[in-house]
GULUM-894309 format. One record per residue (C-alpha): residue number from 1; x, y, z. Coordinates in Angstrom, 3 decimals, padded with zeros to 6 digits, always signed. Example, Ala and Ser with C-alpha at 12.3 -4.5 7.8 and 13.67 -1.06 7.14 Angstrom:
GULUM-894309
+------+----------+----------+----------+
! figu !        x !        y !        z !
+------+----------+----------+----------+
!    1 ! +012.300 ! -004.500 ! +007.800 !
!    2 ! +013.670 ! -001.060 ! +007.140 !
+------+----------+----------+----------+
END
This chain:
GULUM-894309
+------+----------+----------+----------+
! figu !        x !        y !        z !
+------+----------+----------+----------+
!    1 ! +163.279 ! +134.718 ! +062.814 !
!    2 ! +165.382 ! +137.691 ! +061.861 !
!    3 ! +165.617 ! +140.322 ! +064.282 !
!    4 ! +166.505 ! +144.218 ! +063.587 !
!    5 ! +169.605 ! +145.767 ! +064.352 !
!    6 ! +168.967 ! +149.092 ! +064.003 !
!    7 ! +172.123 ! +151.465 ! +063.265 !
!    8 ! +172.828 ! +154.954 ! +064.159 !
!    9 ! +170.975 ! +157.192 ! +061.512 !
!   10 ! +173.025 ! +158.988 ! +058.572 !
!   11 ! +170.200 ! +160.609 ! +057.144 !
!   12 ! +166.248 ! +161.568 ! +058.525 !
!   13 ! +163.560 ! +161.558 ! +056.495 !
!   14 ! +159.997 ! +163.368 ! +057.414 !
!   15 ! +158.070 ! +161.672 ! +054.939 !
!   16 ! +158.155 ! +159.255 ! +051.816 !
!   17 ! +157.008 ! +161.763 ! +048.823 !
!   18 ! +154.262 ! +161.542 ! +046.586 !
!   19 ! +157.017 ! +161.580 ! +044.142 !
!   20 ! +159.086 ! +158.710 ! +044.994 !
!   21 ! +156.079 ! +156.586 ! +044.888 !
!   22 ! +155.194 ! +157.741 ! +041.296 !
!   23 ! +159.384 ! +156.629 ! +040.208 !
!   24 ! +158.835 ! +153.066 ! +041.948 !
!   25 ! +155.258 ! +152.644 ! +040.121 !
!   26 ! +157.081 ! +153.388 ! +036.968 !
!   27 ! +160.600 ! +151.670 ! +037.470 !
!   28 ! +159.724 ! +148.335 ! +039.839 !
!   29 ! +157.630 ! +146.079 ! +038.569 !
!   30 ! +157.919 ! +144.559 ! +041.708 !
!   31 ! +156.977 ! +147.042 ! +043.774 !
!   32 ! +153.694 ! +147.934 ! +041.093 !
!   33 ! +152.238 ! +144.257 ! +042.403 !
!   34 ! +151.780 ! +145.187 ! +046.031 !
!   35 ! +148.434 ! +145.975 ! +047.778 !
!   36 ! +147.998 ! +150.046 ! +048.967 !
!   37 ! +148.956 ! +148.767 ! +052.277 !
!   38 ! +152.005 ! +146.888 ! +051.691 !
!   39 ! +153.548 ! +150.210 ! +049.602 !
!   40 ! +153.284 ! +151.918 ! +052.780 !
!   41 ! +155.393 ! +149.483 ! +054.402 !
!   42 ! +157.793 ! +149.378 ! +051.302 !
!   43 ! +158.695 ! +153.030 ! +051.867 !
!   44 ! +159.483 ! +152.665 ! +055.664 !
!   45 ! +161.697 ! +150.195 ! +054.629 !
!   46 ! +163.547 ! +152.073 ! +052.239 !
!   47 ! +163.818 ! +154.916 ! +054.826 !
!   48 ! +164.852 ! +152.664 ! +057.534 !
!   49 ! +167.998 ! +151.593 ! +054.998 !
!   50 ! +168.515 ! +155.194 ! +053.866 !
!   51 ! +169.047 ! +156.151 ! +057.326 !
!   52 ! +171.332 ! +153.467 ! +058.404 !
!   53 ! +173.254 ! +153.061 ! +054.846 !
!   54 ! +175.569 ! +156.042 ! +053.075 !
!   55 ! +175.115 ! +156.077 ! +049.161 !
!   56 ! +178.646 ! +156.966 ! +048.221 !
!   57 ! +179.157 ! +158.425 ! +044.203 !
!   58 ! +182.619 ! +157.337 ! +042.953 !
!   59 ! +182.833 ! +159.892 ! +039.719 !
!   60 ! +179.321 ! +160.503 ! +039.770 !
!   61 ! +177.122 ! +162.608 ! +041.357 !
!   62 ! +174.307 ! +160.424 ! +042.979 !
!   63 ! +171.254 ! +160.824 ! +041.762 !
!   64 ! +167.663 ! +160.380 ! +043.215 !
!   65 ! +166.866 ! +157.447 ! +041.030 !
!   66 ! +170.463 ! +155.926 ! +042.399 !
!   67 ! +169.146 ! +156.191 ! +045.649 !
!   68 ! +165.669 ! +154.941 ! +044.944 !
!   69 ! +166.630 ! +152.031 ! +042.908 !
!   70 ! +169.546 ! +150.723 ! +045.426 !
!   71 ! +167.532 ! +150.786 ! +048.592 !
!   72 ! +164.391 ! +149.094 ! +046.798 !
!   73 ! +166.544 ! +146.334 ! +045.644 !
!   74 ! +167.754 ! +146.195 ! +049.592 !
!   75 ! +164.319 ! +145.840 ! +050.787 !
!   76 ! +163.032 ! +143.130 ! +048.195 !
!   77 ! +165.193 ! +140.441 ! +049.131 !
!   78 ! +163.427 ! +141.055 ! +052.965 !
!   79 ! +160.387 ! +142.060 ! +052.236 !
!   80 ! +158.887 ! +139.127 ! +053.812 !
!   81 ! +159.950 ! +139.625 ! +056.757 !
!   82 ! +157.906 ! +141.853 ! +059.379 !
!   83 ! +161.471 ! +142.712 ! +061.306 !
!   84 ! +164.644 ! +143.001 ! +059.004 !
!   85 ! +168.416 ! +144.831 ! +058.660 !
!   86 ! +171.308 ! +144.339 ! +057.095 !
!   87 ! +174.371 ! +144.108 ! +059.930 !
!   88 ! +177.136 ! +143.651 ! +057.359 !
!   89 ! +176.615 ! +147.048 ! +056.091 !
!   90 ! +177.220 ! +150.550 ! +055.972 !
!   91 ! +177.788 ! +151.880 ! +052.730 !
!   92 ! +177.145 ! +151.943 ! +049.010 !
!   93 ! +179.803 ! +152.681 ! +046.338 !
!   94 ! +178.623 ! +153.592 ! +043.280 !
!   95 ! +180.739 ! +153.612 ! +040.288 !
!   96 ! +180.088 ! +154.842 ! +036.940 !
!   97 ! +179.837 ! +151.364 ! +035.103 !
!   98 ! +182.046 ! +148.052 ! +035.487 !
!   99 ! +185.397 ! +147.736 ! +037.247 !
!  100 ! +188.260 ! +145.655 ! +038.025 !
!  101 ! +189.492 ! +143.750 ! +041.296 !
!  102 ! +190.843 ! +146.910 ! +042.487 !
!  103 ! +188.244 ! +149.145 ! +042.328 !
!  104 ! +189.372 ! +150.975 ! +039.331 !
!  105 ! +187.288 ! +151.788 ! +036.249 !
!  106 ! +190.357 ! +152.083 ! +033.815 !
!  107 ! +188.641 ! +152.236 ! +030.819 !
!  108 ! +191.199 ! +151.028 ! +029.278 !
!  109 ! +192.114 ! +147.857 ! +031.495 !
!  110 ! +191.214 ! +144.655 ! +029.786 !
!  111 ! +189.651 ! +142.797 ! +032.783 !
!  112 ! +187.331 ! +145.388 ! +033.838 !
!  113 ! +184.282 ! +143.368 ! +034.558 !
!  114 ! +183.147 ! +143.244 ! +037.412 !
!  115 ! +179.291 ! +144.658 ! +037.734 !
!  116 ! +178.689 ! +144.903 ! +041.586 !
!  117 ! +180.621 ! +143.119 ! +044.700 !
!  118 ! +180.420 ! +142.808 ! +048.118 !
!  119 ! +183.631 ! +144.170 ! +049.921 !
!  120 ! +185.961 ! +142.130 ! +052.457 !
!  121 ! +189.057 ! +143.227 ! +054.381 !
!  122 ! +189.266 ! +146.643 ! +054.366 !
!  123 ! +186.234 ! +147.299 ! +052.473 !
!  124 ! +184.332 ! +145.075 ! +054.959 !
!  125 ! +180.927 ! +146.644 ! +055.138 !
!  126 ! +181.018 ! +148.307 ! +052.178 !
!  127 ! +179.001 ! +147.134 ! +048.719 !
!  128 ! +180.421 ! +148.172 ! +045.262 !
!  129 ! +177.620 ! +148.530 ! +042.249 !
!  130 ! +177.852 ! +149.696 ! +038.611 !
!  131 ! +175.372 ! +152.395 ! +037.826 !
!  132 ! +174.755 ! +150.705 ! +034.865 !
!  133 ! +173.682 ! +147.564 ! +036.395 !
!  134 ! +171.833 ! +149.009 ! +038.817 !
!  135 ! +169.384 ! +150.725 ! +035.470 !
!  136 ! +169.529 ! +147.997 ! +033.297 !
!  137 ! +168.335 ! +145.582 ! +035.790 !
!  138 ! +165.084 ! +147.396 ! +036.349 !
!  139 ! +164.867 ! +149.285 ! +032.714 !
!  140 ! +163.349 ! +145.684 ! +031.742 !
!  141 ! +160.595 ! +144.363 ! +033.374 !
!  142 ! +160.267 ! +141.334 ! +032.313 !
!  143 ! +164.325 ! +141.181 ! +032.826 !
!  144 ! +165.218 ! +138.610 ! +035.419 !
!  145 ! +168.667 ! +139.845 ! +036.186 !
!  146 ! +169.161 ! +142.668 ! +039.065 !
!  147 ! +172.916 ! +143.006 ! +040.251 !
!  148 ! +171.789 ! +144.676 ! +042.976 !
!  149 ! +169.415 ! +142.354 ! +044.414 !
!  150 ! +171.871 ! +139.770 ! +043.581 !
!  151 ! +174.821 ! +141.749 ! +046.065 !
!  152 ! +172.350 ! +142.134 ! +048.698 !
!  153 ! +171.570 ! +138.392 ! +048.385 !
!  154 ! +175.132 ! +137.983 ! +048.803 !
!  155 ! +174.824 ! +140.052 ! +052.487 !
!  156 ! +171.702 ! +137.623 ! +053.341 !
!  157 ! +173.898 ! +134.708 ! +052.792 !
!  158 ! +176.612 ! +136.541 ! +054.928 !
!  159 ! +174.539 ! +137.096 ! +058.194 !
!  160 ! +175.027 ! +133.457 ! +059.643 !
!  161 ! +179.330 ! +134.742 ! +059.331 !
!  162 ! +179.649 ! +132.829 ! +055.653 !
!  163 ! +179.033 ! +133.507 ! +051.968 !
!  164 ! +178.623 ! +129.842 ! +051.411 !
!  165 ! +175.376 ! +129.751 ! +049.590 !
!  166 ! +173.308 ! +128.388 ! +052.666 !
!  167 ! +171.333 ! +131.097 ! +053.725 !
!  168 ! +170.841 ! +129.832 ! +057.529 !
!  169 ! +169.435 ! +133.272 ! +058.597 !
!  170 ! +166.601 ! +132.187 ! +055.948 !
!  171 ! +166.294 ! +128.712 ! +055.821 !
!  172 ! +164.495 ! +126.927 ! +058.435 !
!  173 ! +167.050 ! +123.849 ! +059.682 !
!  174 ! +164.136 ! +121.170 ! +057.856 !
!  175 ! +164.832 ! +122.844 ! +054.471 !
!  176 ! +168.225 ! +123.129 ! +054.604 !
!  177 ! +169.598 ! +119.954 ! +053.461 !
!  178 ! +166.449 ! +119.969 ! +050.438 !
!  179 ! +168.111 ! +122.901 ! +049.520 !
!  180 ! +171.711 ! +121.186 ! +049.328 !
!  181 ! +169.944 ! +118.336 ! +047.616 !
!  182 ! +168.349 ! +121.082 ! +045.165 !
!  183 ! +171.521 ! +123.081 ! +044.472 !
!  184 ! +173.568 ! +120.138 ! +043.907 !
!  185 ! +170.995 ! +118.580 ! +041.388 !
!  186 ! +170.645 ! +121.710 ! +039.584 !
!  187 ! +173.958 ! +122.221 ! +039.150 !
!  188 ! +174.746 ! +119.146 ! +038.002 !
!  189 ! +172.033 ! +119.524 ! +035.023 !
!  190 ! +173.668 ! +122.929 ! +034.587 !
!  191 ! +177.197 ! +121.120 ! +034.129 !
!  192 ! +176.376 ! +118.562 ! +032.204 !
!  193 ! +174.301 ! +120.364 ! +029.652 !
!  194 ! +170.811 ! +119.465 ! +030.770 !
!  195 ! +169.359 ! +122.130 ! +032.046 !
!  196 ! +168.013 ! +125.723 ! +030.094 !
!  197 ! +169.757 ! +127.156 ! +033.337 !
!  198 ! +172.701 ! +129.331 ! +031.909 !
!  199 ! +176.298 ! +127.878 ! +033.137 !
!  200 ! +177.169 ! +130.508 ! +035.779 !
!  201 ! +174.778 ! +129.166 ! +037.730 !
!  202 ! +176.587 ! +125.846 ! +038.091 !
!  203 ! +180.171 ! +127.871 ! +038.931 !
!  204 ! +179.426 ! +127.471 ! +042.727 !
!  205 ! +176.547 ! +127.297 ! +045.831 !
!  206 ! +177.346 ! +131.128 ! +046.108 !
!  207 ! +176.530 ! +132.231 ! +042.971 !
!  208 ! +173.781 ! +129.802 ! +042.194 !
!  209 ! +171.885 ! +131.062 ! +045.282 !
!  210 ! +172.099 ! +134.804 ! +044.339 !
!  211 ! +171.000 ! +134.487 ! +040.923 !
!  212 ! +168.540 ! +132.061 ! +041.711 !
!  213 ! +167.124 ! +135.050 ! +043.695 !
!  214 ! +167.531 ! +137.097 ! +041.167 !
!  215 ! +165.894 ! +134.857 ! +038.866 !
!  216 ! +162.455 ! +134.546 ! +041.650 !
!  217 ! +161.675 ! +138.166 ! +041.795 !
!  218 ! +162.279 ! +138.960 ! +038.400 !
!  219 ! +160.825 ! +136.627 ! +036.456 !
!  220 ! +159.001 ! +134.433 ! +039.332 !
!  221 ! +156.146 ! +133.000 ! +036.365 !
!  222 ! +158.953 ! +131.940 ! +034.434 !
!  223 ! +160.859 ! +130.093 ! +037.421 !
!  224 ! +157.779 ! +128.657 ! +038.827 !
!  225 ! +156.953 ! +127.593 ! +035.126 !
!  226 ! +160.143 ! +126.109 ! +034.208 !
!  227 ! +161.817 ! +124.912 ! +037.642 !
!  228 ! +158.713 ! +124.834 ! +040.428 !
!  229 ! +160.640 ! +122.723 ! +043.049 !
!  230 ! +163.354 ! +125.649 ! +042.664 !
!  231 ! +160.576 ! +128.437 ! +042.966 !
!  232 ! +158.697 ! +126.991 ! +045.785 !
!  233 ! +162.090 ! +126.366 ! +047.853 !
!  234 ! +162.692 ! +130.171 ! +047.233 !
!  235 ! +159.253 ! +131.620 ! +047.934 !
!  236 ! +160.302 ! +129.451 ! +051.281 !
!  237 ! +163.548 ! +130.932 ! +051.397 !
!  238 ! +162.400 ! +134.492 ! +051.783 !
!  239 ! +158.927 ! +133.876 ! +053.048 !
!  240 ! +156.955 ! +135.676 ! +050.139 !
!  241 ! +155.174 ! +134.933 ! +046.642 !
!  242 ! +154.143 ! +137.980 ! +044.478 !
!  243 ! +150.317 ! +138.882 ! +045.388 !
!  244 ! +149.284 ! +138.021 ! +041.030 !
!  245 ! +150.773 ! +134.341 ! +040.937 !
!  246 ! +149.478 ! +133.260 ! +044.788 !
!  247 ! +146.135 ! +134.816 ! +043.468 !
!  248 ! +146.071 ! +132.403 ! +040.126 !
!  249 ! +147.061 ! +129.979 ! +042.262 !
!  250 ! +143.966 ! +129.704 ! +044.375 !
!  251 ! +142.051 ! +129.608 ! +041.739 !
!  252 ! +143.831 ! +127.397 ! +040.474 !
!  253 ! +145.090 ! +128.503 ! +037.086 !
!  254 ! +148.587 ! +127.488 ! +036.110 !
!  255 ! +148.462 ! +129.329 ! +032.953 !
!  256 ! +151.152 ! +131.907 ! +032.519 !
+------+----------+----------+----------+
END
């Protein structure tokens, strides 16, 4: 079970407006699947992570949608839990678009890649995230790649003291070694050119984990059409199944 750690607050917030609610209905397709009730809780949620977590602009002014779109893709990953924080923490760094090791934006530097990271060292606590990640992952709907979600996956991964890929915090201990079993059989269709799965999935545990996540609550008809061992080990995972595909399936319909 996860447990809260609750933070001392940066920011209060009276009320969720009638306004935010009317930018999540049209940016997070997500978020447009819940029941009345459950985008009540959504909100507290994001308050409770605007008030522990500082949205930092690097060369940008941050904007409401910033704000909006970073803490809902903070509370997704969690969502299924009824108690839930993030202890490794503190800040978000938002830079303009891509960036290098450093934490530069050099347009002109020719390895300036990198789309969103967790930081370590001196930047423990701290998350880095392009702008332009952050829209693009939610401009598509039907898109099944959100950096964000992926970085905060990253932090899920991190609470047992590890990015290793093994979510402990998550996993019950009787799913962890399917999950090994899982990953390692994925991967190994991935790198050896049998799977539909693209490569980067098969570059290590870590990465396959996050945008495996990424993959389940972006496109989670499309996983559980294509790889339903994987999707039903990640509805597990983070104790949730969107409300339209658990509805089908008591039906029983497996058209999608």
């Amino acid at each position: 079970m996860l447990y809260i750690v609750w933070k001392p607050k940066q920011r209060v917030i009276k009320a969720f407006t009638a306004h935010w609610a009317e930018v999540l209905e049209q940016s997070v397709s997500y978020y447009q699947h819940l029941t009345p009730d459950k985008k009540l809780t959504f909100h507290q949620r994001m308050m409770n992570f605007w008030g522990g977590v500082k949205i930092t602009g690097v060369k940008l002014q941050v904007e409401e949608l910033d704000e909006e779109l970073i803490a809902a893709s903070a509370v997704i990953p969690m969502f299924g839990f009824d108690k839930w924080e993030y202890a490794h923490i503190d800040e978000v760094m938002l830079y303009p678009s891509t960036f290098i090791q450093s934490f530069q934006f050099d347009d002109r530097a020719e390895d300036k890649q990198i789309l969103g990271m967790v930081g370590t060292g001196f930047m423990n606590g701290k998350m880095i995230l392009s702008r332009n990640a952050l829209h693009n992952g939610f401009q598509n709907h039907n898109n099944k790649h959100y950096k964000a979600i992926h970085e905060f996956v990253h932090l899920l991964d991190k609470e047992d003291g590890e990015i290793d890929g093994i979510p402990q915090v998550l996993l019950n201990h009787q799913y962890s070694i399917p999950w090994l079993d899982l990953i390692n059989a994925k991967m190994e269709e991935i790198n050896n050119d049998k799977s539909d799965i693209r490569n980067y999935w098969g570059t290590s545990k870590i990465e396959f984990f996050a945008v495996a996540s990424e993959y389940s609550f972006g496109r989670p008809d499309q996983l559980r059409r294509k790889h339903p061992k994987l999707y039903d080990m990640m509805v597990k995972c983070f104790n949730q199944e969107p409300q339209y595909i658990a509805k089908r399936k008591k039906l029983g319909s497996s058209a999608f």
